[in-house]
N, C-alpha and C positions, 0 to 999 in steps of 0.2 A: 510717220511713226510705224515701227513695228504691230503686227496685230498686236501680240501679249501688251504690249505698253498701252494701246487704246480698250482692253481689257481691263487692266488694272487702271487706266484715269475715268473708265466710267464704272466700274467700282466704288475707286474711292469719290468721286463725285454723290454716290446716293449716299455713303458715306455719312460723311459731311451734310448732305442736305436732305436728307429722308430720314425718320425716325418709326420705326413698326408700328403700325396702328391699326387699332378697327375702327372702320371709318364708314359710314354711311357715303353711296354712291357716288352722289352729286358733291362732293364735298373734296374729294381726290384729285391732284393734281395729276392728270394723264400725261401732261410731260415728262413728266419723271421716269417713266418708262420709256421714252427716247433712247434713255442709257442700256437700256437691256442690250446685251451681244445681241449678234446671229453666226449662222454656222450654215458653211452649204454642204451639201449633200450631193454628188454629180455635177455636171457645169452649171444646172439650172435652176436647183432648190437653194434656197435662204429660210431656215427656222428658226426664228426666237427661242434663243438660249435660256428657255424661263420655264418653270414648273407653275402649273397653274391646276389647284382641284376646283371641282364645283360643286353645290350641293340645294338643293332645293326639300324645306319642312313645307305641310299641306295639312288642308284643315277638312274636315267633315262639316256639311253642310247642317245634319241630323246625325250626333252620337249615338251611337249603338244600332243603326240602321246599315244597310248595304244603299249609299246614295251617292251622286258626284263630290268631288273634292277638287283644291283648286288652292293656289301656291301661298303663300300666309309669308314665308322668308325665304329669300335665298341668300349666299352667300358665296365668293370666292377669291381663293387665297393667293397669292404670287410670290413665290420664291424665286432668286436669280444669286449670284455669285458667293453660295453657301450662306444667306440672309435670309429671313423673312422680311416680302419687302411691304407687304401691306397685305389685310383684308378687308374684300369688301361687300357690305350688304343690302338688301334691300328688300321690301314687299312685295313687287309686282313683276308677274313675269314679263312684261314687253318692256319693262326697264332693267331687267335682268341682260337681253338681248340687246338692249341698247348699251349697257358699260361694256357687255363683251365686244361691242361694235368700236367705241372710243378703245379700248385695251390694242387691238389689234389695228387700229389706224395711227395709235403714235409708235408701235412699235415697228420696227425698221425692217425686221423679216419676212417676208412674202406669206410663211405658214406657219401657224399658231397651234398649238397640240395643247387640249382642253379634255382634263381628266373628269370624270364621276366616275363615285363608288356605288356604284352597281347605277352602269347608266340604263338599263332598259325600264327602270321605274321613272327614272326624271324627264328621259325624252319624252316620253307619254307626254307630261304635262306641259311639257317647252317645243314640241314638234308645229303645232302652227302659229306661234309667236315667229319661232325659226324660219318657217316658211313664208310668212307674210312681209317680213326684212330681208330675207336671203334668195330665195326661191327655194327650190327642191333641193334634195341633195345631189351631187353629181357621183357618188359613188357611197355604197354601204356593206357591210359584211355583216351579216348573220348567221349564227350556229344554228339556229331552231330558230323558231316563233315567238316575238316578244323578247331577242336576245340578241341583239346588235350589240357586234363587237369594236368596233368602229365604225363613223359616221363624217365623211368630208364633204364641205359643200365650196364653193366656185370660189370664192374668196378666201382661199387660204385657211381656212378655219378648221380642225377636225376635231372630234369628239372622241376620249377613248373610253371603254371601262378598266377602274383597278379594281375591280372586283374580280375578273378573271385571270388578271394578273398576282393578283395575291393570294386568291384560292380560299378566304378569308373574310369575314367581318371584318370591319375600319377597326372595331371598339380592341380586337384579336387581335388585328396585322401592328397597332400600333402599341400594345403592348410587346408582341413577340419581337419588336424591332427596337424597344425600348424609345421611342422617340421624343422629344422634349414634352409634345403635347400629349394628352390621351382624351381621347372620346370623352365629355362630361355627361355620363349615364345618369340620370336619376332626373336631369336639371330641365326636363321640357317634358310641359302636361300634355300629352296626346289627345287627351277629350276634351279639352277648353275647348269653342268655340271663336274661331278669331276671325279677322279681316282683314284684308291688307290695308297700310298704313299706319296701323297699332305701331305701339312702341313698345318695347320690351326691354323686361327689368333685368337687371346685373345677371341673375344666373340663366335665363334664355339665353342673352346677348351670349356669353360664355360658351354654352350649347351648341352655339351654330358654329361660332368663329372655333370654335377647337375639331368640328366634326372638318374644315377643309383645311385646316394648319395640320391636324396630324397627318391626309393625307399628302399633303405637298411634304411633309419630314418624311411619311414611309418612300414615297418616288426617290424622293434624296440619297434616301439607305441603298435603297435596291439599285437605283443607279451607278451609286458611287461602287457599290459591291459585284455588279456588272462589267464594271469601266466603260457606261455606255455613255454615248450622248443623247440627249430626249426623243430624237426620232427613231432613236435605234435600239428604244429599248423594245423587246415583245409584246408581243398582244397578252399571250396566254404564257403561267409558269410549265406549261410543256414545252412551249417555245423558245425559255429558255436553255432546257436542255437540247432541244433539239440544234439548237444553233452550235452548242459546242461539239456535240457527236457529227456533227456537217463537217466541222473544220479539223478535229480529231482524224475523220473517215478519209478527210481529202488526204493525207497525210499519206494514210494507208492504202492508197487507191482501193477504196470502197465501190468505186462507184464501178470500176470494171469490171467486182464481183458480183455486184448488183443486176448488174447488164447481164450475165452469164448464167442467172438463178431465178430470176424473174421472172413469174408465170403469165401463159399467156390470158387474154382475159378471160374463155372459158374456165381455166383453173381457178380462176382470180375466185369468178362466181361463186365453185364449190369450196373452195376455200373460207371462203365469207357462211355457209353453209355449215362446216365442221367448227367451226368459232362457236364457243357456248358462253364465255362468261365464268365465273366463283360458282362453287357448289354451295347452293344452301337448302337446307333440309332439314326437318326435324321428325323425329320418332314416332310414325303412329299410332303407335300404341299406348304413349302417353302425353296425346293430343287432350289438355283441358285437364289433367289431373297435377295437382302436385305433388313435387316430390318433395321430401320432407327427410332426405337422407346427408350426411356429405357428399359431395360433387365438387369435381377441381375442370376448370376449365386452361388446354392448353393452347397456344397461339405459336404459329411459325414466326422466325425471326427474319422479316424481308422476305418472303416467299417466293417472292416473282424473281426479286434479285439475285436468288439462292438457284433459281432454276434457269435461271438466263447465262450463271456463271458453269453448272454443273450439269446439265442438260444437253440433250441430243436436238438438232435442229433439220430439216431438211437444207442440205447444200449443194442442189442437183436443181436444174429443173426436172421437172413431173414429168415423165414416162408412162403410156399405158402399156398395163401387164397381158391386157389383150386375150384375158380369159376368166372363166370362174373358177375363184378358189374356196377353200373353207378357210374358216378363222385359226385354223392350227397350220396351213401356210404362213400364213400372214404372222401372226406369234412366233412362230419359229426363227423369223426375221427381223423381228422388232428394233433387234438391239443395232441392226446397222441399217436398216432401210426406214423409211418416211414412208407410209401409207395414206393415201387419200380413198376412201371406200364407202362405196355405200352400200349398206348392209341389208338384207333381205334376212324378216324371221317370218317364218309361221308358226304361232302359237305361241311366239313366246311367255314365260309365265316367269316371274322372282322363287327364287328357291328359297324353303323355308326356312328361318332365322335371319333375311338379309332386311336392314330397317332403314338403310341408305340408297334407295334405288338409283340408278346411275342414268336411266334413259327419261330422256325430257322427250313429254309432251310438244311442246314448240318449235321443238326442230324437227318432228317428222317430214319426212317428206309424203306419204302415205299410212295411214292406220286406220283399221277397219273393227269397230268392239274394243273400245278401248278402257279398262278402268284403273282411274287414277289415283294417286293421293297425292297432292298439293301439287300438280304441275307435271309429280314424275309416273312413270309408266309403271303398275305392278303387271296388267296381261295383258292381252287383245288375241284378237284372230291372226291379225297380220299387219306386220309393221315395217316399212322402209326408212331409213334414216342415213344423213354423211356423216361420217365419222374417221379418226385417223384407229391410228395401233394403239396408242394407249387408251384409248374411250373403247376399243375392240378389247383388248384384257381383262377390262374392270367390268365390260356388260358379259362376255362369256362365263365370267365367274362367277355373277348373281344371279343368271337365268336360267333355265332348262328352254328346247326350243325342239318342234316336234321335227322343221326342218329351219336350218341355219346356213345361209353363202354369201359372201363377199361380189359381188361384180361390178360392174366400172371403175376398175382396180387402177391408181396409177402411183408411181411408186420414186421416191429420190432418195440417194446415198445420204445418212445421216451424221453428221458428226457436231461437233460443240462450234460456237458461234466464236466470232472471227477473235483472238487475243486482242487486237486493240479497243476492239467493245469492250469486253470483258473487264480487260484493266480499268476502264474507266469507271463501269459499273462500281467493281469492288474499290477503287479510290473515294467513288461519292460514299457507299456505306462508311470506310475509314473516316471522311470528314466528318460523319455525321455521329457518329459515338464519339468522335474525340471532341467536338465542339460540344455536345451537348451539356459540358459544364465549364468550356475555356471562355466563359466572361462575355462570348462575343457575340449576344443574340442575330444582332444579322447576318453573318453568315451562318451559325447553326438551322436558322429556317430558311435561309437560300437551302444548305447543304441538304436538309428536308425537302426541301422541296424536291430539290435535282434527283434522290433516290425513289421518290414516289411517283417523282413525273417521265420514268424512264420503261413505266409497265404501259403508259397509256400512251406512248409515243410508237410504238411496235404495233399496238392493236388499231390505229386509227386509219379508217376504211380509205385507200388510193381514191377513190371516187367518192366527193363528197358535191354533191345538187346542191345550187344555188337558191336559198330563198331571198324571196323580193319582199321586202314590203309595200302593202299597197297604200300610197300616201294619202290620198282621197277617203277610205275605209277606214287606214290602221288595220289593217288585215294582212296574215302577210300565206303567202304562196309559194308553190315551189315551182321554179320558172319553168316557163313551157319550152319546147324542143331541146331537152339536152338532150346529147348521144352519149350515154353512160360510155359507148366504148371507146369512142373518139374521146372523153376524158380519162376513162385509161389508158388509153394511147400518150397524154400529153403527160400525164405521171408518169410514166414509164421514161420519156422524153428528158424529162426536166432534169439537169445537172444535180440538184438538190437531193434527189429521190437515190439511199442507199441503204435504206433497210426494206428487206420486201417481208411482205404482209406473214407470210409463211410462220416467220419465227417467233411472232406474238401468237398466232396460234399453238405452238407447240408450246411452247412457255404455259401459256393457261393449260391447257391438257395436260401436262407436265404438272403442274400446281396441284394442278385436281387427284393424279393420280398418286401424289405423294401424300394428298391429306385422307384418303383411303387406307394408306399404309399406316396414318397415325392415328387411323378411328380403328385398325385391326386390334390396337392394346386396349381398346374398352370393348371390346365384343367377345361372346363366349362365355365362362367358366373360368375363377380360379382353379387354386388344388383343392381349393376345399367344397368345391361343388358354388359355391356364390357367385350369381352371375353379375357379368361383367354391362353395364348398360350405356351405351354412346344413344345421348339423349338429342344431341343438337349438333349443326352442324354451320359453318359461314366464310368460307373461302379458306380462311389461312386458321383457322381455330376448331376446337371440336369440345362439348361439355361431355363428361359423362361420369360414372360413378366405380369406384372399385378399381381404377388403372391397374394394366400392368407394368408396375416401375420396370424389370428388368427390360419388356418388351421398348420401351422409351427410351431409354439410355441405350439398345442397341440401334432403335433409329436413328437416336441422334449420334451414333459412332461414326453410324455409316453415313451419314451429310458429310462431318469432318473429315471422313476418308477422302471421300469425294470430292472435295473442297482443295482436299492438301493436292490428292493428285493434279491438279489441274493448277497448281502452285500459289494455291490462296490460303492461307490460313486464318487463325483466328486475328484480331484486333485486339490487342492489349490497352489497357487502358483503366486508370488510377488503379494497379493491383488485380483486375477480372480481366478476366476473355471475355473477348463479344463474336460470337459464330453468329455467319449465314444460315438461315434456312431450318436450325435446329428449333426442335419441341420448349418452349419454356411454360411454366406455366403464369396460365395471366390472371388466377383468382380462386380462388376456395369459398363453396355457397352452403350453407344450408337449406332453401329453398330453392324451386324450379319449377315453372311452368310455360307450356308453350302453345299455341292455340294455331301455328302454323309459321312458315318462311318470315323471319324478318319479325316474329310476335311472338315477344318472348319476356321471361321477367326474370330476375333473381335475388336472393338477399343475402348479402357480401357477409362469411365468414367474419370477418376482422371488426368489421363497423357495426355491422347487424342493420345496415340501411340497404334499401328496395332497390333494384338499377334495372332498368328497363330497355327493350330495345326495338321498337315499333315504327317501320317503315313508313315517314310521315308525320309522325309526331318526335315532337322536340324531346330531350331528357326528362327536362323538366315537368313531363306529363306523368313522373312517378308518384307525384304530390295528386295525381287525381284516385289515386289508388287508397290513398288514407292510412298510406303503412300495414294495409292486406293484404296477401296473394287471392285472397277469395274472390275479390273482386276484377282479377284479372280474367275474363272469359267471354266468349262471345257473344253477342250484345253488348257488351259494356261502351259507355259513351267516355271518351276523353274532349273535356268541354273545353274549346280553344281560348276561353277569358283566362284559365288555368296554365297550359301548354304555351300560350304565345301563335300557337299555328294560325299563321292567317289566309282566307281565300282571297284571290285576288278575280275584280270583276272589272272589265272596261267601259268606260265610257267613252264613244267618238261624236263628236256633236259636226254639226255644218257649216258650224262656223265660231270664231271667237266673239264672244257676248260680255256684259255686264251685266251683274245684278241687283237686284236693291239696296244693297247694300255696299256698292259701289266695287267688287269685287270682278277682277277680269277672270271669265272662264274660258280655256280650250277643251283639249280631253284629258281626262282622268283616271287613274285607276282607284278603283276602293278597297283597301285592304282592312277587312273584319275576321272578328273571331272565327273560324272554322273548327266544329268540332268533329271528330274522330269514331265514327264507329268500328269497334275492334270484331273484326270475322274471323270465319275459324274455317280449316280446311273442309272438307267434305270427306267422311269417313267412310269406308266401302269395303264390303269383303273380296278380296281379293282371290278369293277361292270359289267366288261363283261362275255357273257354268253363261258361256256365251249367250248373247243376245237371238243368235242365230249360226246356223254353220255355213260355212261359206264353201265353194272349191276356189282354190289356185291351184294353177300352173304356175310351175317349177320349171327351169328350164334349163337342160341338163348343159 
């Protein structure tokens, strides 16, 4: 027989002899999984053709305490030939490991790919059941600590998270995908008290079995919407983009221009150096006061993608200039060279009326007297920092400086990033305003995705250090002897590798200096003497009171201009344009107060409801507020019974135990209320005289 025909008779085989059920463990016929495909991959991999989530509920020993925890149900689902072919559950985690054991020995394919949503909380609890059946793992990938991305051990077996693949809560992904099942929220008491072996009533049961049916539907969606096979779907929704800008780029011979622009590791360094990140900042001078006036808050439309399509990039490798210049060389040049510099002031000081300060604390490379407000620089004695042309612009403009120079100057012809990027860029925006109301939730949140995930794929560091986890501990490390350069060396190598680091930098620096341009229509003075006040500030958005309408509408002329030149224009769509990059606005407040970066509150014109924005705390922490602004202010506690924010504590024990009550323990994590205390910047005259005087040398 044909494969397709032994496809379709073990198909129709479960057919005919399998009916969807939730089934307790022991009770499942593992035969029946005989019929699952496989698929190879290379000569020597065979995968089981089968979607499998997993999901483990845990109980607290003492509710309302920080104390061990330890697994009460688990569950998992298996889908295969566009079916649910069963779910299955159980109490205990070593019988958890044992059905995943029978799963994987009736099924035919050598390697089995075993999903959780959000696996770095379930392996905690199932890591030395795993080990005590399987041994160690033979291979793991973690991004950080406590965030393994994938997990493969000797027998075929690997573990992925869809949590990093859908960027997304389960209860979210499986709404925005509209899938058969959805999350049954409300249906399992979190503070009961339980045991394994309990039974559980119709709407638990429900609870569990819909939390891995929906996600075996979301893999389905996403798959089908990929046209991947299970092993080839990505780890991460970056990874999804990035895999089509690989295949897009081979097209274009990317990779030769990549080879011809590519810095050397020194550069790499300082490059990583001028990287800053979103501007976020709020007005010192009305730090902890409300405002109690109208205020419209504007937001860029795709900001990074507006500046990816319309923007200057370095497309040279870096040159040193091989002298000192001033910042009015360097400016003079702006518009066709790439600047890498790092800047020497003494004394620089903010000139008065600037409430955006542009020079971060954090990236100095040197500063001596330094005083701050919330992070950014208002003066010091003396300050060195890396920085390109456009972060050189914006700090000549806000600062006075007693002396001012440029050296370790290196410099690359700049021009706009490659057409076949580009197009694709401006195609994902096109999908994603025309999807967002043609019926087809899956791909409007693939297409979502694909444009959000194409700023973090530019910025992601060539050298990324291996951490280990330490299986004995649960601790995890960053492994010893790597050669940072010898792995930039094998990035630079790798076939793969066709976007260099360079042009996420300039993209952000770019973003930044464009939202400078649309805080300049809230600063100042109408005609009529009434000032102008840019209160707040967050990457692609800016509050403030009193806009200049015309000044806005000439910004946004000029994006469009920008835009068309470069043969992009707007996106049509039911009757409206949809522009890159322009000003719109995202909200009309009566209320405002800010108590620093990322803390911040307002109350929505239209509803007359509170919306909050606090680094750390959920939304839903505006209900701790009691519908006040007053109580928005430093000190104030957001109680995490309130919020939902939970802390998370480990437990590593020595070994797997029982306890009195007949409950198998390994390690644990315990997640409890955490509450929030809201702080406020540190307020400072910025006009006081130094701490001390210093001499530099200047060196001509």
């Amino acid at each position: 027989m044909r494969k397709e025909e032994v496809i379709a008779a073990r198909k129709n085989w479960l057919i005919r002899h399998n009916s969807y059920a939730f089934t307790f463990w022991k009770y499942f016929d593992y035969e029946k999984l005989e019929r699952i495909s496989y698929i190879g991959r290379g000569k020597d991999e065979t995968f089981n053709d089968v979607i499998i989530m997993c999901d483990t509920e845990t109980s607290k020993e003492t509710p309302g305490t920080v104390c061990r925890n330890y697994v009460v149900a688990w569950t998992i689902s298996v889908r295969a030939y566009d079916m649910n072919i069963v779910t299955l559950y159980g109490t205990r985690p070593s019988e958890m490991i044992d059905c995943i054991e029978k799963m994987v020995v009736a099924m035919p394919g050598e390697k089995t790919i075993f999903y959780f949503h959000n696996l770095s909380y379930d392996w905690v609890f199932l890591r030395k059941f795993m080990f005590r059946k399987w041994g160690l793992p033979v291979h793991q990938l973690n991004t950080k600590s406590h965030y393994p991305v994938f997990i493969t051990f000797a027998n075929g077996i690997t573990f992925r998270d869809s949590l990093i693949l859908a960027q997304r809560s389960l209860e979210k992904w499986a709404s925005d995908l509209d899938v058969k099942h959805k999350k049954a929220s409300g249906f399992w008491d979190y503070d009961k008290i339980r045991n394994q072996g309990e039974r559980f009533n119709p709407h638990e049961k429900t609870y569990i079995e819909h939390d891995t049916l929906a996600g075996v539907e979301c893999i389905q969606k996403t798959m089908d919407t990929l046209n991947k096979r299970i092993y080839a779907i990505p780890y991460t929704a970056t990874g999804i983009v990035r895999e089509a800008v690989r295949k897009i780029g081979k097209e274009n011979r990317a990779r030769e221009r990549f080879l011809r622009i590519v810095p050397e590791y020194e550069i790499q360094l300082i490059l990583e150096c001028v990287f800053h990140g979103g501007y976020v900042h709020n007005n010192r001078y009305y730090v902890e006061k409300i405002i109690r006036m109208l205020l419209d808050a504007y937001d860029f439309a795709s900001s990074y993608p507006f500046e990816m399509l319309a923007g200057k990039v370095p497309m040279e490798k870096f040159k040193p200039l091989n002298k000192v210049v001033s910042p009015e060389f360097i400016l003079q040049n702006m518009d066709n060279y790439g600047y890498l510099i790092r800047l020497v002031m003494v004394k620089p000081k903010l000139k008065h009326g600037v409430v955006m300060p542009v020079l971060q604390r954090s990236k100095m490379v040197r500063i001596v007297n330094s005083v701050e407000d919330n992070g950014r620089v208002l003066c010091a004695a003396y300050a060195e920092i890396w920085i390109n042309e456009l972060d050189l612009d914006l700090i000549v403009s806000q600062y006075e400086f007693e002396t001012v120079f440029c050296t370790d100057v290196y410099f690359s012809r700049k021009d706009y990033m490659p057409k076949w990027y580009t197009d694709y860029v401006y195609q994902c925006f096109v999908d994603k305003t025309k999807l967002k109301t043609a019926g087809d939730p899956v791909a409007y949140a693939m297409a979502k995705g694909r444009i959000n995930s194409l700023y973090g794929m530019l910025v992601q560091r060539p050298v990324k250090l291996m951490i280990e986890e330490q299986y004995l501990t649960g601790e995890y490390d960053t492994a010893e002897d790597q050669d940072e350069k010898a792995l930039y060396e094998k990035y630079v190598n790798n076939h793969n590798s066709i976007l260099p680091y360079q042009w996420g930098v300039w993209i952000t620096s770019g973003s930044m200096y464009r939202l400078f341009k649309l805080g300049a229509a809230c600063s100042g003075q109408d005609e009529s003497g009434n000032p102008r006040i840019w209160l707040y500030s967050d990457t692609d958005s800016a509050y403030g009171v009193n806009w200049n309408k015309e000044a806005l509408a000439a910004y946004n002329e000029e994006c469009k201009q920008k835009l068309l030149a470069r043969g992009y224009g707007a996106v049509l769509h039911n009757g409206r344009e949809y522009w890159l990059g322009v000003a719109e606005l995202d909200g009309t407040y009566t209320e405002f107060v800010s108590v620093g970066a990322k803390r911040y509150a307002v109350r929505d014109a239209k509803t007359g409801k509170l919306k909050i924005t606090v680094a750390g705390v959920p939304k839903s922490g505006v209900n701790c507020l009691h519908d006040d602004l007053r109580n928005f202010h430093a000190g104030f506690i957001f109680d995490g019974a309130t919020t939902g924010k939970k802390q998370h504590t480990y437990f590593y024990e020595n070994d797997i135990t029982t306890d009195a009550n007949g409950n198998e323990r390994g390690d644990s994590i315990d997640l409890s209320p955490a509450n929030y205390l809201l702080d406020s910047v540190r307020n400072v005259d910025y006009e006081k005289i130094f701490r001390e005087e210093i001499s530099i040398q200047v060196y001509e």
